[in-house]
Backbone bond lengths (Angstrom), bond angles and torsions (degrees), N, CA, C in turn:
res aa  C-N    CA-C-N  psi(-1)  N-CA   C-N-CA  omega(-1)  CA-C   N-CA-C  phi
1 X - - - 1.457 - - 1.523 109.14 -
2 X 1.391 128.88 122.59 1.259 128.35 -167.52 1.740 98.51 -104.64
3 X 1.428 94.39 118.13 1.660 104.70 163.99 1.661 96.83 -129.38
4 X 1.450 113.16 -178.52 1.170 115.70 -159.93 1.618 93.89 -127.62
5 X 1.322 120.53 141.41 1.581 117.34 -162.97 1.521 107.43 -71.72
6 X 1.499 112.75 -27.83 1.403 103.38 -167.44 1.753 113.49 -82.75
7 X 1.304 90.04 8.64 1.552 93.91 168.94 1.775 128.79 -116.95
8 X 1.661 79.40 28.87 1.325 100.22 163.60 1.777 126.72 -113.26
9 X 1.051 110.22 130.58 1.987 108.13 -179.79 1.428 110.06 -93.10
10 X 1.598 105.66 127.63 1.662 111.82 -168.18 1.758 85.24 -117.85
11 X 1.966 77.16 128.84 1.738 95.96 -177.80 1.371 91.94 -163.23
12 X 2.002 115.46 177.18 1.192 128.89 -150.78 1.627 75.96 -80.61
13 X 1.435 91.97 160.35 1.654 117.21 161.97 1.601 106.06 -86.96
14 X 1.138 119.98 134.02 1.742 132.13 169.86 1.477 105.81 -80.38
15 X 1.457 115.30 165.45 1.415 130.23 171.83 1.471 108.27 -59.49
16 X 1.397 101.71 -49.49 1.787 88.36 -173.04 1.005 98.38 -85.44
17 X 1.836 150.50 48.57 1.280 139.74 168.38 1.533 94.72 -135.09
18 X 1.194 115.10 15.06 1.225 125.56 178.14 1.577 103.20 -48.82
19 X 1.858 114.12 -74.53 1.382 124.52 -148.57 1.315 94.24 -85.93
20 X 1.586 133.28 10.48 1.664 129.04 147.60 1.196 115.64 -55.94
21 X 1.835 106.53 -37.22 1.470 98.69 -158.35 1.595 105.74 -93.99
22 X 1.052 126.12 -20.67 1.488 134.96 159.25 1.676 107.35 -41.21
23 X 1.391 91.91 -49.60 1.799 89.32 -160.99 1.738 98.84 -77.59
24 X 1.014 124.27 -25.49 1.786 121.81 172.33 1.392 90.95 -84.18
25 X 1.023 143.26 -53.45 1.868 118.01 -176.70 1.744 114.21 -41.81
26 X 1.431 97.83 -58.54 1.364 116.13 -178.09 1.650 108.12 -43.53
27 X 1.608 115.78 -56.77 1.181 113.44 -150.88 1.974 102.68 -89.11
28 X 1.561 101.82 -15.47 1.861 107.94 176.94 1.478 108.97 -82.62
29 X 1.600 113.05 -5.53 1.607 102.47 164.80 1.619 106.62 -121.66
30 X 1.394 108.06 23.81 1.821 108.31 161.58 1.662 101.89 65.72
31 X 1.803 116.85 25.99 1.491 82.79 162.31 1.824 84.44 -132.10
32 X 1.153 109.56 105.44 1.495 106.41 160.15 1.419 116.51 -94.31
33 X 1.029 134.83 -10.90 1.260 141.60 -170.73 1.486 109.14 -92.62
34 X 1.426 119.43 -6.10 1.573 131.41 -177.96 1.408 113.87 -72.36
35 X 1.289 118.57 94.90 2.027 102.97 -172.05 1.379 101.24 -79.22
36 X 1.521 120.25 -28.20 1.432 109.86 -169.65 1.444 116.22 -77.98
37 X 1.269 105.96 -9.94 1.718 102.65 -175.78 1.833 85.32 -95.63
38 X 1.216 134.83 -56.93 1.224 146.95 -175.91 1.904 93.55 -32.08
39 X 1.221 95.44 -61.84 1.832 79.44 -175.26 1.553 123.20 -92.12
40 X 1.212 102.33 8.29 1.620 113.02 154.28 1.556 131.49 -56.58
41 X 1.431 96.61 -57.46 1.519 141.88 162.81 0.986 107.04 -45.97
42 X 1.321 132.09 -41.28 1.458 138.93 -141.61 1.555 99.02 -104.43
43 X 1.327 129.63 -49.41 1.516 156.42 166.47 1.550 106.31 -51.14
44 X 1.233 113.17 -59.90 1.646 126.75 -173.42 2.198 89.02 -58.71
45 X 0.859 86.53 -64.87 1.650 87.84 -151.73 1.339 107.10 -62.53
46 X 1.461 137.62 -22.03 1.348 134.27 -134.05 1.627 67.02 -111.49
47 X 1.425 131.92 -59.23 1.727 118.64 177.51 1.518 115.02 -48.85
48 X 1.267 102.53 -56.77 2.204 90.16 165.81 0.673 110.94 -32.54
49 X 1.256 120.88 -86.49 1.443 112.59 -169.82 1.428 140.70 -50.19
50 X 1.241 99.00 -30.20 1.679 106.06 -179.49 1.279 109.27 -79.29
51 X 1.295 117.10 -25.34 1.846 120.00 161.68 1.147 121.41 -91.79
52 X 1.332 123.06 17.56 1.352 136.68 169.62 1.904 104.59 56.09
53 X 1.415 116.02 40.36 1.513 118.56 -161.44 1.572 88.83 -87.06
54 X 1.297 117.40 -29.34 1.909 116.59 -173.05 1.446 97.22 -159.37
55 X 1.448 95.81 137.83 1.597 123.51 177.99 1.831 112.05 -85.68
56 X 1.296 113.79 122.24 1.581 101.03 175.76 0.927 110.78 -114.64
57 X 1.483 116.37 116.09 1.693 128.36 153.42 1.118 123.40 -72.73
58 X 1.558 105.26 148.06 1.776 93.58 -156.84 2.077 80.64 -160.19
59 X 1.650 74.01 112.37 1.832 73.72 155.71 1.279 151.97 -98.91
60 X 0.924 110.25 156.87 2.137 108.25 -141.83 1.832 102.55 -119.73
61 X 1.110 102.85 107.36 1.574 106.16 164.83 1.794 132.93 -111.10
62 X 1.259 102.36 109.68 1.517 112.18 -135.72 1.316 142.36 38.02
63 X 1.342 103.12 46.33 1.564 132.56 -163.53 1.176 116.65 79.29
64 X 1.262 122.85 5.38 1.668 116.15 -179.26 1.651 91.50 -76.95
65 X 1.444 116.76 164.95 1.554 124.24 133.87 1.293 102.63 -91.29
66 X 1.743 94.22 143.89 1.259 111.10 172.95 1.793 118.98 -133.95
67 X 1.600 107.62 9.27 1.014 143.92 -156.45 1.425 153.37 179.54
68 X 1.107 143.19 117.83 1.557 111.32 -176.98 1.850 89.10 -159.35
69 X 1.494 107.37 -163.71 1.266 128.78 -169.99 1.464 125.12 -168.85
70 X 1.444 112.48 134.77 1.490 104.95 -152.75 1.945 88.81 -93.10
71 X 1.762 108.85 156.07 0.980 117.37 164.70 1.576 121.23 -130.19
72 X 1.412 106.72 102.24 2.141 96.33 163.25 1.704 117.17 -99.85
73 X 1.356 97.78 111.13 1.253 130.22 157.99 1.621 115.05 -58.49
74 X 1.553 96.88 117.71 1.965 102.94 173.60 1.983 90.19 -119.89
75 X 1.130 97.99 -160.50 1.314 125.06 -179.79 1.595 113.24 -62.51
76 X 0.980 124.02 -66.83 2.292 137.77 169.19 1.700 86.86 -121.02
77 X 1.176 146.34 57.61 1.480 104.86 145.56 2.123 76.66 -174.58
78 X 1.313 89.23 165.22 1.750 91.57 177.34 1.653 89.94 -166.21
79 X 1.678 111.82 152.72 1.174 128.75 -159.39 1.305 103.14 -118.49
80 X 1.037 123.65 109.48 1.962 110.89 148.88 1.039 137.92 -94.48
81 X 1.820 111.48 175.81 1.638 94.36 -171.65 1.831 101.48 -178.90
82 X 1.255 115.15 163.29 1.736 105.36 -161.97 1.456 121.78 62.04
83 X 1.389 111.48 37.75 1.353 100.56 177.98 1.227 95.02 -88.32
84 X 1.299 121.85 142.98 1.538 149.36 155.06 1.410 128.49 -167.94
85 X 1.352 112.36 160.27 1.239 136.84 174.98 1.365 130.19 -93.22
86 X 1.572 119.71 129.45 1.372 96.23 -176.55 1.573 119.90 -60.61
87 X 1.420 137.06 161.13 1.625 137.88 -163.28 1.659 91.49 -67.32
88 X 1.119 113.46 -32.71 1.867 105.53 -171.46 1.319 120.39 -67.73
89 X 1.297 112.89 -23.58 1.662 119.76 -179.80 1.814 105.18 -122.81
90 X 0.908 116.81 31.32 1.519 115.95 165.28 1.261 119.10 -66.61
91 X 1.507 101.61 164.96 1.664 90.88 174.98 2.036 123.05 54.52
92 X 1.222 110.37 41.76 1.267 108.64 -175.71 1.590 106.07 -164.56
93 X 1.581 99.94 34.81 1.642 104.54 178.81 1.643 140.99 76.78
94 X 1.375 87.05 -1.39 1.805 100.28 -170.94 1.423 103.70 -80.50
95 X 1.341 127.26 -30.13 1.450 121.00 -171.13 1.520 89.25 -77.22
96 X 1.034 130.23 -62.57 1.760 126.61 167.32 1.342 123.02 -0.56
97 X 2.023 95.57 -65.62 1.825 86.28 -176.24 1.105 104.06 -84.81
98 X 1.682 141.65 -5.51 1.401 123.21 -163.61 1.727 92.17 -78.42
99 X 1.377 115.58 -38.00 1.465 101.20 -166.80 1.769 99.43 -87.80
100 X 1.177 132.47 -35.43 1.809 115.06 155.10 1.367 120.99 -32.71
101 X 1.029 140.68 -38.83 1.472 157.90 124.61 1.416 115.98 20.62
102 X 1.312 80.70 -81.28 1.923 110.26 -154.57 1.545 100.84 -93.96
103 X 1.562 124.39 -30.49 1.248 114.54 164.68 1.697 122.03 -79.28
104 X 1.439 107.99 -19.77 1.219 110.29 160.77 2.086 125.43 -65.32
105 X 1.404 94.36 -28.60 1.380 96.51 -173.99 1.724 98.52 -82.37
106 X 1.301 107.95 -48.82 1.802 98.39 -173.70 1.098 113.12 -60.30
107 X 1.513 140.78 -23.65 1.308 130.13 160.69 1.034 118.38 -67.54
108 X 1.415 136.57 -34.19 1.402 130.43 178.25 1.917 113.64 -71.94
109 X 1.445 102.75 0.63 1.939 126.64 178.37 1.360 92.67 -105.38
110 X 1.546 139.50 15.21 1.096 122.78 -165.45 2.031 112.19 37.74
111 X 0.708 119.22 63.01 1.623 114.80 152.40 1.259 123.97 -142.64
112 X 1.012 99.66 109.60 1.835 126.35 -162.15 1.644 114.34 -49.35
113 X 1.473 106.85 -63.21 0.964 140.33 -173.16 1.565 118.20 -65.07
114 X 1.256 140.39 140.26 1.603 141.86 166.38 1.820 97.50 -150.55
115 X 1.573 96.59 140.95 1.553 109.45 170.91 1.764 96.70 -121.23
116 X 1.186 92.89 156.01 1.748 93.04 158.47 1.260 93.18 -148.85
117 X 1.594 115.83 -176.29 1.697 121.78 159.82 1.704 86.13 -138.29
118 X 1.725 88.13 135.85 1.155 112.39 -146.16 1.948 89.86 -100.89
119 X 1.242 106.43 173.62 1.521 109.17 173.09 1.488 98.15 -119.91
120 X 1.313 139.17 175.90 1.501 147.18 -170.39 1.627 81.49 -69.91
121 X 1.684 120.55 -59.11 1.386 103.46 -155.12 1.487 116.62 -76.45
122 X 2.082 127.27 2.19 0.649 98.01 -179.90 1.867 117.52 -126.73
123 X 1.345 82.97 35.04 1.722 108.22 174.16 1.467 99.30 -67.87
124 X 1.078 129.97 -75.33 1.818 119.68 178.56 1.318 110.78 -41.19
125 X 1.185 142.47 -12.37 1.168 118.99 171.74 1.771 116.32 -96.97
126 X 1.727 95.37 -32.56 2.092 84.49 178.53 0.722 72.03 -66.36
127 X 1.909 154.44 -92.93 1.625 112.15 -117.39 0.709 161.71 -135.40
128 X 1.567 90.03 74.44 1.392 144.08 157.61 1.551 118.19 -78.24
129 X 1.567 115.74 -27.36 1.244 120.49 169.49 2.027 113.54 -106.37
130 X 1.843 90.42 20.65 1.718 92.57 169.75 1.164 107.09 84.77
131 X 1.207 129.77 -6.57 1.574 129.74 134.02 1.672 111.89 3.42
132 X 1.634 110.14 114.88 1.572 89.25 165.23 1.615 98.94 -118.02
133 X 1.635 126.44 -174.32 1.412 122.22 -177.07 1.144 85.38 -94.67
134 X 1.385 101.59 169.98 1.362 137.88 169.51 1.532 143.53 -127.61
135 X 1.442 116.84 -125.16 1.279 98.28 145.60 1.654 133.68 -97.23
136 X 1.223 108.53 -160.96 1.575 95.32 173.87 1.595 89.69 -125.67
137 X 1.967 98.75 145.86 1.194 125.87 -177.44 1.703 110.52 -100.99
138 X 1.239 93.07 148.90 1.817 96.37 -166.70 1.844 89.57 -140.30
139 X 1.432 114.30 144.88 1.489 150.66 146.21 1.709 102.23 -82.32
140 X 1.725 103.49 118.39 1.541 108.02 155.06 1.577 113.15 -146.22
141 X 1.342 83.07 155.64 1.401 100.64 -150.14 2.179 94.76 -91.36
142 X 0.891 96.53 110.74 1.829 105.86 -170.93 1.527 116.38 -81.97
143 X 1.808 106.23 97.62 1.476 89.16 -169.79 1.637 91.54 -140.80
144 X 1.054 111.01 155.20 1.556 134.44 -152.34 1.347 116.43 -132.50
145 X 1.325 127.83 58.41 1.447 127.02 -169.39 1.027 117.55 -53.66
146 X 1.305 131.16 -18.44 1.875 121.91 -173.13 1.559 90.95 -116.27
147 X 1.405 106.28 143.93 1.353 129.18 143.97 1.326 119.89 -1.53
148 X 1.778 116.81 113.96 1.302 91.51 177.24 1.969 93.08 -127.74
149 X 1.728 101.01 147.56 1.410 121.70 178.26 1.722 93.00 -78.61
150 X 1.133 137.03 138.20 1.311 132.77 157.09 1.577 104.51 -88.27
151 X 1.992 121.21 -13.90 1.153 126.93 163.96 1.655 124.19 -48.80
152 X 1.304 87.97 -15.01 1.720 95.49 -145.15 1.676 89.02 -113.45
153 X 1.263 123.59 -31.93 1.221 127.39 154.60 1.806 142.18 -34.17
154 X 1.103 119.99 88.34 1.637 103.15 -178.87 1.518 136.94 -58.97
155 X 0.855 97.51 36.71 1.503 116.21 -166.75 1.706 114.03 -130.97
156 X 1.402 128.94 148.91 1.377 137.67 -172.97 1.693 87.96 -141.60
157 X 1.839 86.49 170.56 1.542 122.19 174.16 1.384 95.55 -73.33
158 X 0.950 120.53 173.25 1.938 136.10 150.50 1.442 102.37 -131.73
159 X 1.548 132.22 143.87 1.024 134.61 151.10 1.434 107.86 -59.99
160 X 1.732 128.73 -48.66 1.298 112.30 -155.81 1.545 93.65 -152.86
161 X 1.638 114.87 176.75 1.560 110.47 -171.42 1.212 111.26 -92.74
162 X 1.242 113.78 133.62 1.466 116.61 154.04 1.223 131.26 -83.41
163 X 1.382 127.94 155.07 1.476 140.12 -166.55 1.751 112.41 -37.15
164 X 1.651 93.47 -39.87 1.345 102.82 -177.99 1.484 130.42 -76.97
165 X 1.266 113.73 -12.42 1.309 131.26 153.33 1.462 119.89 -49.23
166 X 1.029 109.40 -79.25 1.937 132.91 -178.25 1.479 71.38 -33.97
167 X 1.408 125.44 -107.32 1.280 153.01 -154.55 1.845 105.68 -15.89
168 X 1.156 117.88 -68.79 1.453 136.34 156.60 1.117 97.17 -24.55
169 X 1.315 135.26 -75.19 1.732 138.92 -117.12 2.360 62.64 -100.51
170 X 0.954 103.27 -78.95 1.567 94.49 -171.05 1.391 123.22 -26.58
171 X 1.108 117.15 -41.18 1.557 116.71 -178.90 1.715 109.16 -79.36
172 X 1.425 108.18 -37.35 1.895 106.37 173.45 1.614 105.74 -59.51
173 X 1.488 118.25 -64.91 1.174 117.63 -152.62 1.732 118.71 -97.95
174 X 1.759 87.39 12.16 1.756 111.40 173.83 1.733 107.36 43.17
175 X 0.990 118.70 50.35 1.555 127.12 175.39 1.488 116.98 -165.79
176 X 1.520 126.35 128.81 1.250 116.92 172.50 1.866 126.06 -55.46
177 X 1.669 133.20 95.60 0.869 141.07 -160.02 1.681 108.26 -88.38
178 X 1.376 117.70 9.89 1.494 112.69 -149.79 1.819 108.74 -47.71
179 X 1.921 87.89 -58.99 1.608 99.41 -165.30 2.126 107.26 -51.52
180 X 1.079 103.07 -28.63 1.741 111.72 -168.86 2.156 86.17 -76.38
181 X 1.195 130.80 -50.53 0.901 111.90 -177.58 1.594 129.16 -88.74
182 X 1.222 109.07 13.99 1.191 124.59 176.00 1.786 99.40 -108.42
183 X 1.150 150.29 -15.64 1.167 152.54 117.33 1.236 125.86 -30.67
184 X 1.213 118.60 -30.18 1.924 125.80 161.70 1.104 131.79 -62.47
185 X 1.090 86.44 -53.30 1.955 113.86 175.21 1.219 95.58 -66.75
186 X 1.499 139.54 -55.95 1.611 132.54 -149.78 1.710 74.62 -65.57
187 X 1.347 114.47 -87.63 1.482 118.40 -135.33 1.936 119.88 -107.15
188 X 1.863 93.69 31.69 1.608 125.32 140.63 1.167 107.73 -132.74
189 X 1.658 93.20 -145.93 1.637 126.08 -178.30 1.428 117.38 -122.75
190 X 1.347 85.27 158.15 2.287 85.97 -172.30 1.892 101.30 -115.43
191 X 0.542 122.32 154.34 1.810 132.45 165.49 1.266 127.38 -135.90
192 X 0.925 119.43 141.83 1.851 99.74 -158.37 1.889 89.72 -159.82
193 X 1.339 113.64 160.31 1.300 138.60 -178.43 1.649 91.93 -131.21
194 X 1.359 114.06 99.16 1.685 97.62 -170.75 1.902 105.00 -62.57
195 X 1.169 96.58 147.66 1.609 139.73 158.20 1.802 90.18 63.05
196 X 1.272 108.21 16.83 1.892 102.59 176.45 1.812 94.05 -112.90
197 X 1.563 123.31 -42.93 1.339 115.29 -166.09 1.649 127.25 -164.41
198 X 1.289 137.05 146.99 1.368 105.53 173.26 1.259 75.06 -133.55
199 X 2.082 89.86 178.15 2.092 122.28 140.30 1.154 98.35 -154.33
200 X 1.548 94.57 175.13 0.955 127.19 -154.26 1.829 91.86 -118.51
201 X 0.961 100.76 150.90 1.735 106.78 138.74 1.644 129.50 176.89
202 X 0.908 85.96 161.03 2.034 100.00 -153.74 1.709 79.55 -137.31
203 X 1.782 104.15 122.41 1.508 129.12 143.15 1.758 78.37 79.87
204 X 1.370 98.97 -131.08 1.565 108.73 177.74 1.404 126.47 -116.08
205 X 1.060 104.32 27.85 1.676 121.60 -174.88 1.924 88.23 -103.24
206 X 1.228 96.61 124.68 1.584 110.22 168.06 1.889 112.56 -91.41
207 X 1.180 140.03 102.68 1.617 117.92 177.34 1.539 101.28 167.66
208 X 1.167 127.35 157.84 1.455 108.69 -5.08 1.235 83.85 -70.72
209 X 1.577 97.32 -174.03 1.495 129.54 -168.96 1.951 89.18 -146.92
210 X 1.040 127.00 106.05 1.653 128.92 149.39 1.653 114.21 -100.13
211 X 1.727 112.78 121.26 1.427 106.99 175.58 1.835 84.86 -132.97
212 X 1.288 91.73 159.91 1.866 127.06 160.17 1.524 114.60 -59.94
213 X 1.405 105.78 -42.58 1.366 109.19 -164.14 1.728 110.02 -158.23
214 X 1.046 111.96 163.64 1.627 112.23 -179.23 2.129 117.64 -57.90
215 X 1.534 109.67 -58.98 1.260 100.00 157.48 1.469 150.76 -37.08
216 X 1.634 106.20 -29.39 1.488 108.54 172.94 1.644 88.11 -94.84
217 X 1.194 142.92 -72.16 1.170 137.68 172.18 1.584 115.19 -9.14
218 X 0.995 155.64 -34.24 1.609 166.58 -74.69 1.884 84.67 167.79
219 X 0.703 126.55 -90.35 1.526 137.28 -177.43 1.525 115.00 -45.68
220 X 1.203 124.45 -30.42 1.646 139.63 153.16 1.577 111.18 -52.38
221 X 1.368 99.04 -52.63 1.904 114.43 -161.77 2.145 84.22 -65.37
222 X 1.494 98.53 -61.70 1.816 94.80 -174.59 1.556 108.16 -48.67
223 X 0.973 110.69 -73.11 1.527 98.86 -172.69 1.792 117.58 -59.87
224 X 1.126 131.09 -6.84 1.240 123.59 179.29 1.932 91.76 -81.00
225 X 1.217 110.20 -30.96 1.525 122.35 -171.31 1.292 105.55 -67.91
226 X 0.923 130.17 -40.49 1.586 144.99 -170.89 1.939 97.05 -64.51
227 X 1.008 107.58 -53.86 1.867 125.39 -179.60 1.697 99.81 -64.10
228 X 1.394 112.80 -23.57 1.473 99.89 -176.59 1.535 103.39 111.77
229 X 1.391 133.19 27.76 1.187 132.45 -179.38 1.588 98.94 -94.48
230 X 1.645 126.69 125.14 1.288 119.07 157.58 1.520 118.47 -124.93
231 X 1.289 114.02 9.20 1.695 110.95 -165.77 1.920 86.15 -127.53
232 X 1.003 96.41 155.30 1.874 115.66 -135.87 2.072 79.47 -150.55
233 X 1.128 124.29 100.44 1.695 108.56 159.52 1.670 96.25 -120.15
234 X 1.393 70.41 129.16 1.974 93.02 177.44 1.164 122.66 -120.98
235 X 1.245 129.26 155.70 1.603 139.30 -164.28 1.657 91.66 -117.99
236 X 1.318 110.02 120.11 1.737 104.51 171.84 1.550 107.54 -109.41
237 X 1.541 130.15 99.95 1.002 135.46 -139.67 1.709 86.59 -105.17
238 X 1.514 116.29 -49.88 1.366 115.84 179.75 1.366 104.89 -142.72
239 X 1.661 114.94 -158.89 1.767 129.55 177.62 1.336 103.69 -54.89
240 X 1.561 115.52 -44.24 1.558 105.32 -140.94 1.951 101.12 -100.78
241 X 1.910 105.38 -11.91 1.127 100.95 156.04 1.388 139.95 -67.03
242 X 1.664 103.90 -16.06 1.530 108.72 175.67 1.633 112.33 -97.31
243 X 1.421 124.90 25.08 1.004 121.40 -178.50 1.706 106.74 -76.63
244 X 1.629 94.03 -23.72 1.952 99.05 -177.78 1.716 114.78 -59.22
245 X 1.399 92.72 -50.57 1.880 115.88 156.87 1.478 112.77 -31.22
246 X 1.160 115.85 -73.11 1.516 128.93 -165.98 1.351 108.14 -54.20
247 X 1.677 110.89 -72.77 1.417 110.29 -176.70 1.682 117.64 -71.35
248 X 1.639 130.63 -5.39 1.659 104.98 154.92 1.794 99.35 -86.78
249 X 1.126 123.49 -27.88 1.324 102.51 -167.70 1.510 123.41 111.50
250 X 1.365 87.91 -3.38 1.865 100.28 -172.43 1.510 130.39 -42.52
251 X 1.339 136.89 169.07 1.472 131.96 -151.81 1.090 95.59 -150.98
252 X 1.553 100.79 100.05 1.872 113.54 174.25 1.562 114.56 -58.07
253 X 1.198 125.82 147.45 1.508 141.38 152.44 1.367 115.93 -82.35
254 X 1.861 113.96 66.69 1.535 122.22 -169.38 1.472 109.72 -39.73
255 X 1.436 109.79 -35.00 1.752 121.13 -162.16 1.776 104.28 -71.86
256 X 1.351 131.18 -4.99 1.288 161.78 -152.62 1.606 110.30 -127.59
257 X 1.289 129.40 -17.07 1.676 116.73 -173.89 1.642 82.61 -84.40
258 X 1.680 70.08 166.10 1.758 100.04 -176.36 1.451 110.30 -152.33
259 X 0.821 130.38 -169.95 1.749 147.84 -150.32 1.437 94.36 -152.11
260 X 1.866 102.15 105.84 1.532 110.81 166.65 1.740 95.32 -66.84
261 X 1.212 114.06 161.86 1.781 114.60 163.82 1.710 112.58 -155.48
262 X 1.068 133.80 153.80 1.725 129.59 -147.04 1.261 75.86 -137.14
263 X 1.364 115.64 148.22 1.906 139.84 169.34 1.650 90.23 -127.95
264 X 1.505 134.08 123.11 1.214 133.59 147.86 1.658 95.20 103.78
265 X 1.368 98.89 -169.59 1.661 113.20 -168.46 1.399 111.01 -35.19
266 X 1.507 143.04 146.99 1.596 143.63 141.96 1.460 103.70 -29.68
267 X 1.377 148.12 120.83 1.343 155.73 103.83 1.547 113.82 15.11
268 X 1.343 129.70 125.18 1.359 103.77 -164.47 2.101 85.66 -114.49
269 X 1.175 119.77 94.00 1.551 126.09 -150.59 2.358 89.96 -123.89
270 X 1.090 83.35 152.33 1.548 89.27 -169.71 1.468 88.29 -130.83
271 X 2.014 94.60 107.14 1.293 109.10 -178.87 1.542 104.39 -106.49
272 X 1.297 123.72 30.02 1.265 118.70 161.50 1.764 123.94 -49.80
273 X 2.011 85.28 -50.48 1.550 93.96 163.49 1.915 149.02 -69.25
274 X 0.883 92.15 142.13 1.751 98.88 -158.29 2.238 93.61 -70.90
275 X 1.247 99.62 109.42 1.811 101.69 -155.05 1.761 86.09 -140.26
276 X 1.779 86.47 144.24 1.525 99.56 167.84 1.685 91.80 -133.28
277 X 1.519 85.86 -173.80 1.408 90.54 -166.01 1.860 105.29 -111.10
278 X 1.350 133.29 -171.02 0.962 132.34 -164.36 1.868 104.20 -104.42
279 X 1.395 107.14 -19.59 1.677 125.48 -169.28 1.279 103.32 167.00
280 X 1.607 118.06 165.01 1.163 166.47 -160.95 1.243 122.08 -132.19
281 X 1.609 108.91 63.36 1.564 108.62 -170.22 1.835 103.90 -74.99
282 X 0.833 92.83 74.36 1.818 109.30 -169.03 2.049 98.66 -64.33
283 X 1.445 81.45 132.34 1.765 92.43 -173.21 1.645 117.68 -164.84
């Protein structure tokens, strides 16, 4: 269906425009018929939003959506992710202005910085907006064939965060993360090795995960596993980051990599530490 982008108005998505934007996600990657991803989707977003964790812009052509793009806002840097178009109006510039948009508004918030992880199809478009590459993003699948003691484990629960957390998670992922990790804790669990490592995990997504070293790192992944954690998203920045990879043995979801990509200043992030991420708002 040919419409023309500039006759579309890019603005926040509302609560009750919520299950619009589900049904154009669903239908711009050809699986509408998917209930299990449909009510995945459905769970994830309706808590964003209601905790104000990511803003969705969504562009509207004579009030339809026909488009939009998710935004999380930190302190200097904010992430997007799910950008798409519905399949009927592709290819005709709309993903263009939604992200002209949103990089226009975070600069006018002072925040310099934007990451996304990109999909093959949507590398031509960051960079075109100066997009540079990055690292590459990986899905693994977290499985633990022997018995595990959580006795035998160095690692505990936390009810709540300590100072040393924030601080950590700030210096790995070089951005103040508070409100995103104070959203973890409400509606998962935290695990922590004090002042060597934590994670997080919510449903079956394991992340982030920040460790010192491979052993507490390794001992996080078991006990998050024990709770029901099996999906592991990792950033493979170099050799000595995939050493976490190597020694469990883990089993990428090839159909799942992505292309980290940076808009604005370098991130000033201390990848000494062995760190995953919390999700892959892949777009």
């Amino acid at each position: 269906m040919q419409i023309s982008a500039n006759q579309c108005l890019i603005r926040k998505i509302r609560k009750h425009e919520l299950e619009d934007a589900i049904q154009v996600f669903m239908s711009s990657f050809r699986r509408s018929d998917d209930r299990s991803l449909y009510q995945l989707t459905k769970n994830h977003w309706t808590n964003w939003q209601k905790s104000k964790l990511a803003e969705f812009y969504g562009a509207f052509h004579e009030n339809q959506l026909v488009g939009f793009c998710l935004c999380f806002e930190f302190k200097t840097t904010a992430s997007l992710g799910y950008m798409c178009v519905d399949f009927r109006y592709q290819n005709q510039g709309i993903g263009s202005m939604i992200l002209n948009h949103i990089i226009t508004e975070l600069e006018g918030k002072g925040i310099p910085t934007i990451r996304l992880y990109a999909t093959k199809m949507g590398e031509k478009l960051y960079k075109k907006y100066e997009f540079e590459d990055d690292f590459i993003g990986s899905i693994y699948e977290v499985n633990f064939h022997e018995e595990i003691n959580k006795k035998n484990l160095q690692v505990r629960l936390s009810s709540r965060i300590l100072p040393w957390v924030y601080n950590l998670d700030k210096v790995v992922y070089g951005d103040d993360r508070t409100k995103l990790l104070r959203y973890l804790i409400k509606n998962g669990r935290l695990i922590v090795k004090p002042r060597s490592g934590f994670a997080f995990i919510k449903d079956e997504n394991v992340g982030p995960i920040v460790s010192k070293n491979i052993p507490v790192f390794i001992d996080l992944l078991k006990y998050a596993y024990t709770l029901g954690g099996r999906k592991l998203y990792y950033l493979s920045h170099d050799t000595r980051s995939l050493k976490v990879i190597e020694v469990l043995h883990l089993i990428e979801n090839t159909a799942m990599r992505c292309k980290r990509m940076i808009h604005g200043p370098k991130i000033n992030e201390d990848l000494s530490n062995y760190y995953s991420m919390y999700n892959f708002a892949i777009g």
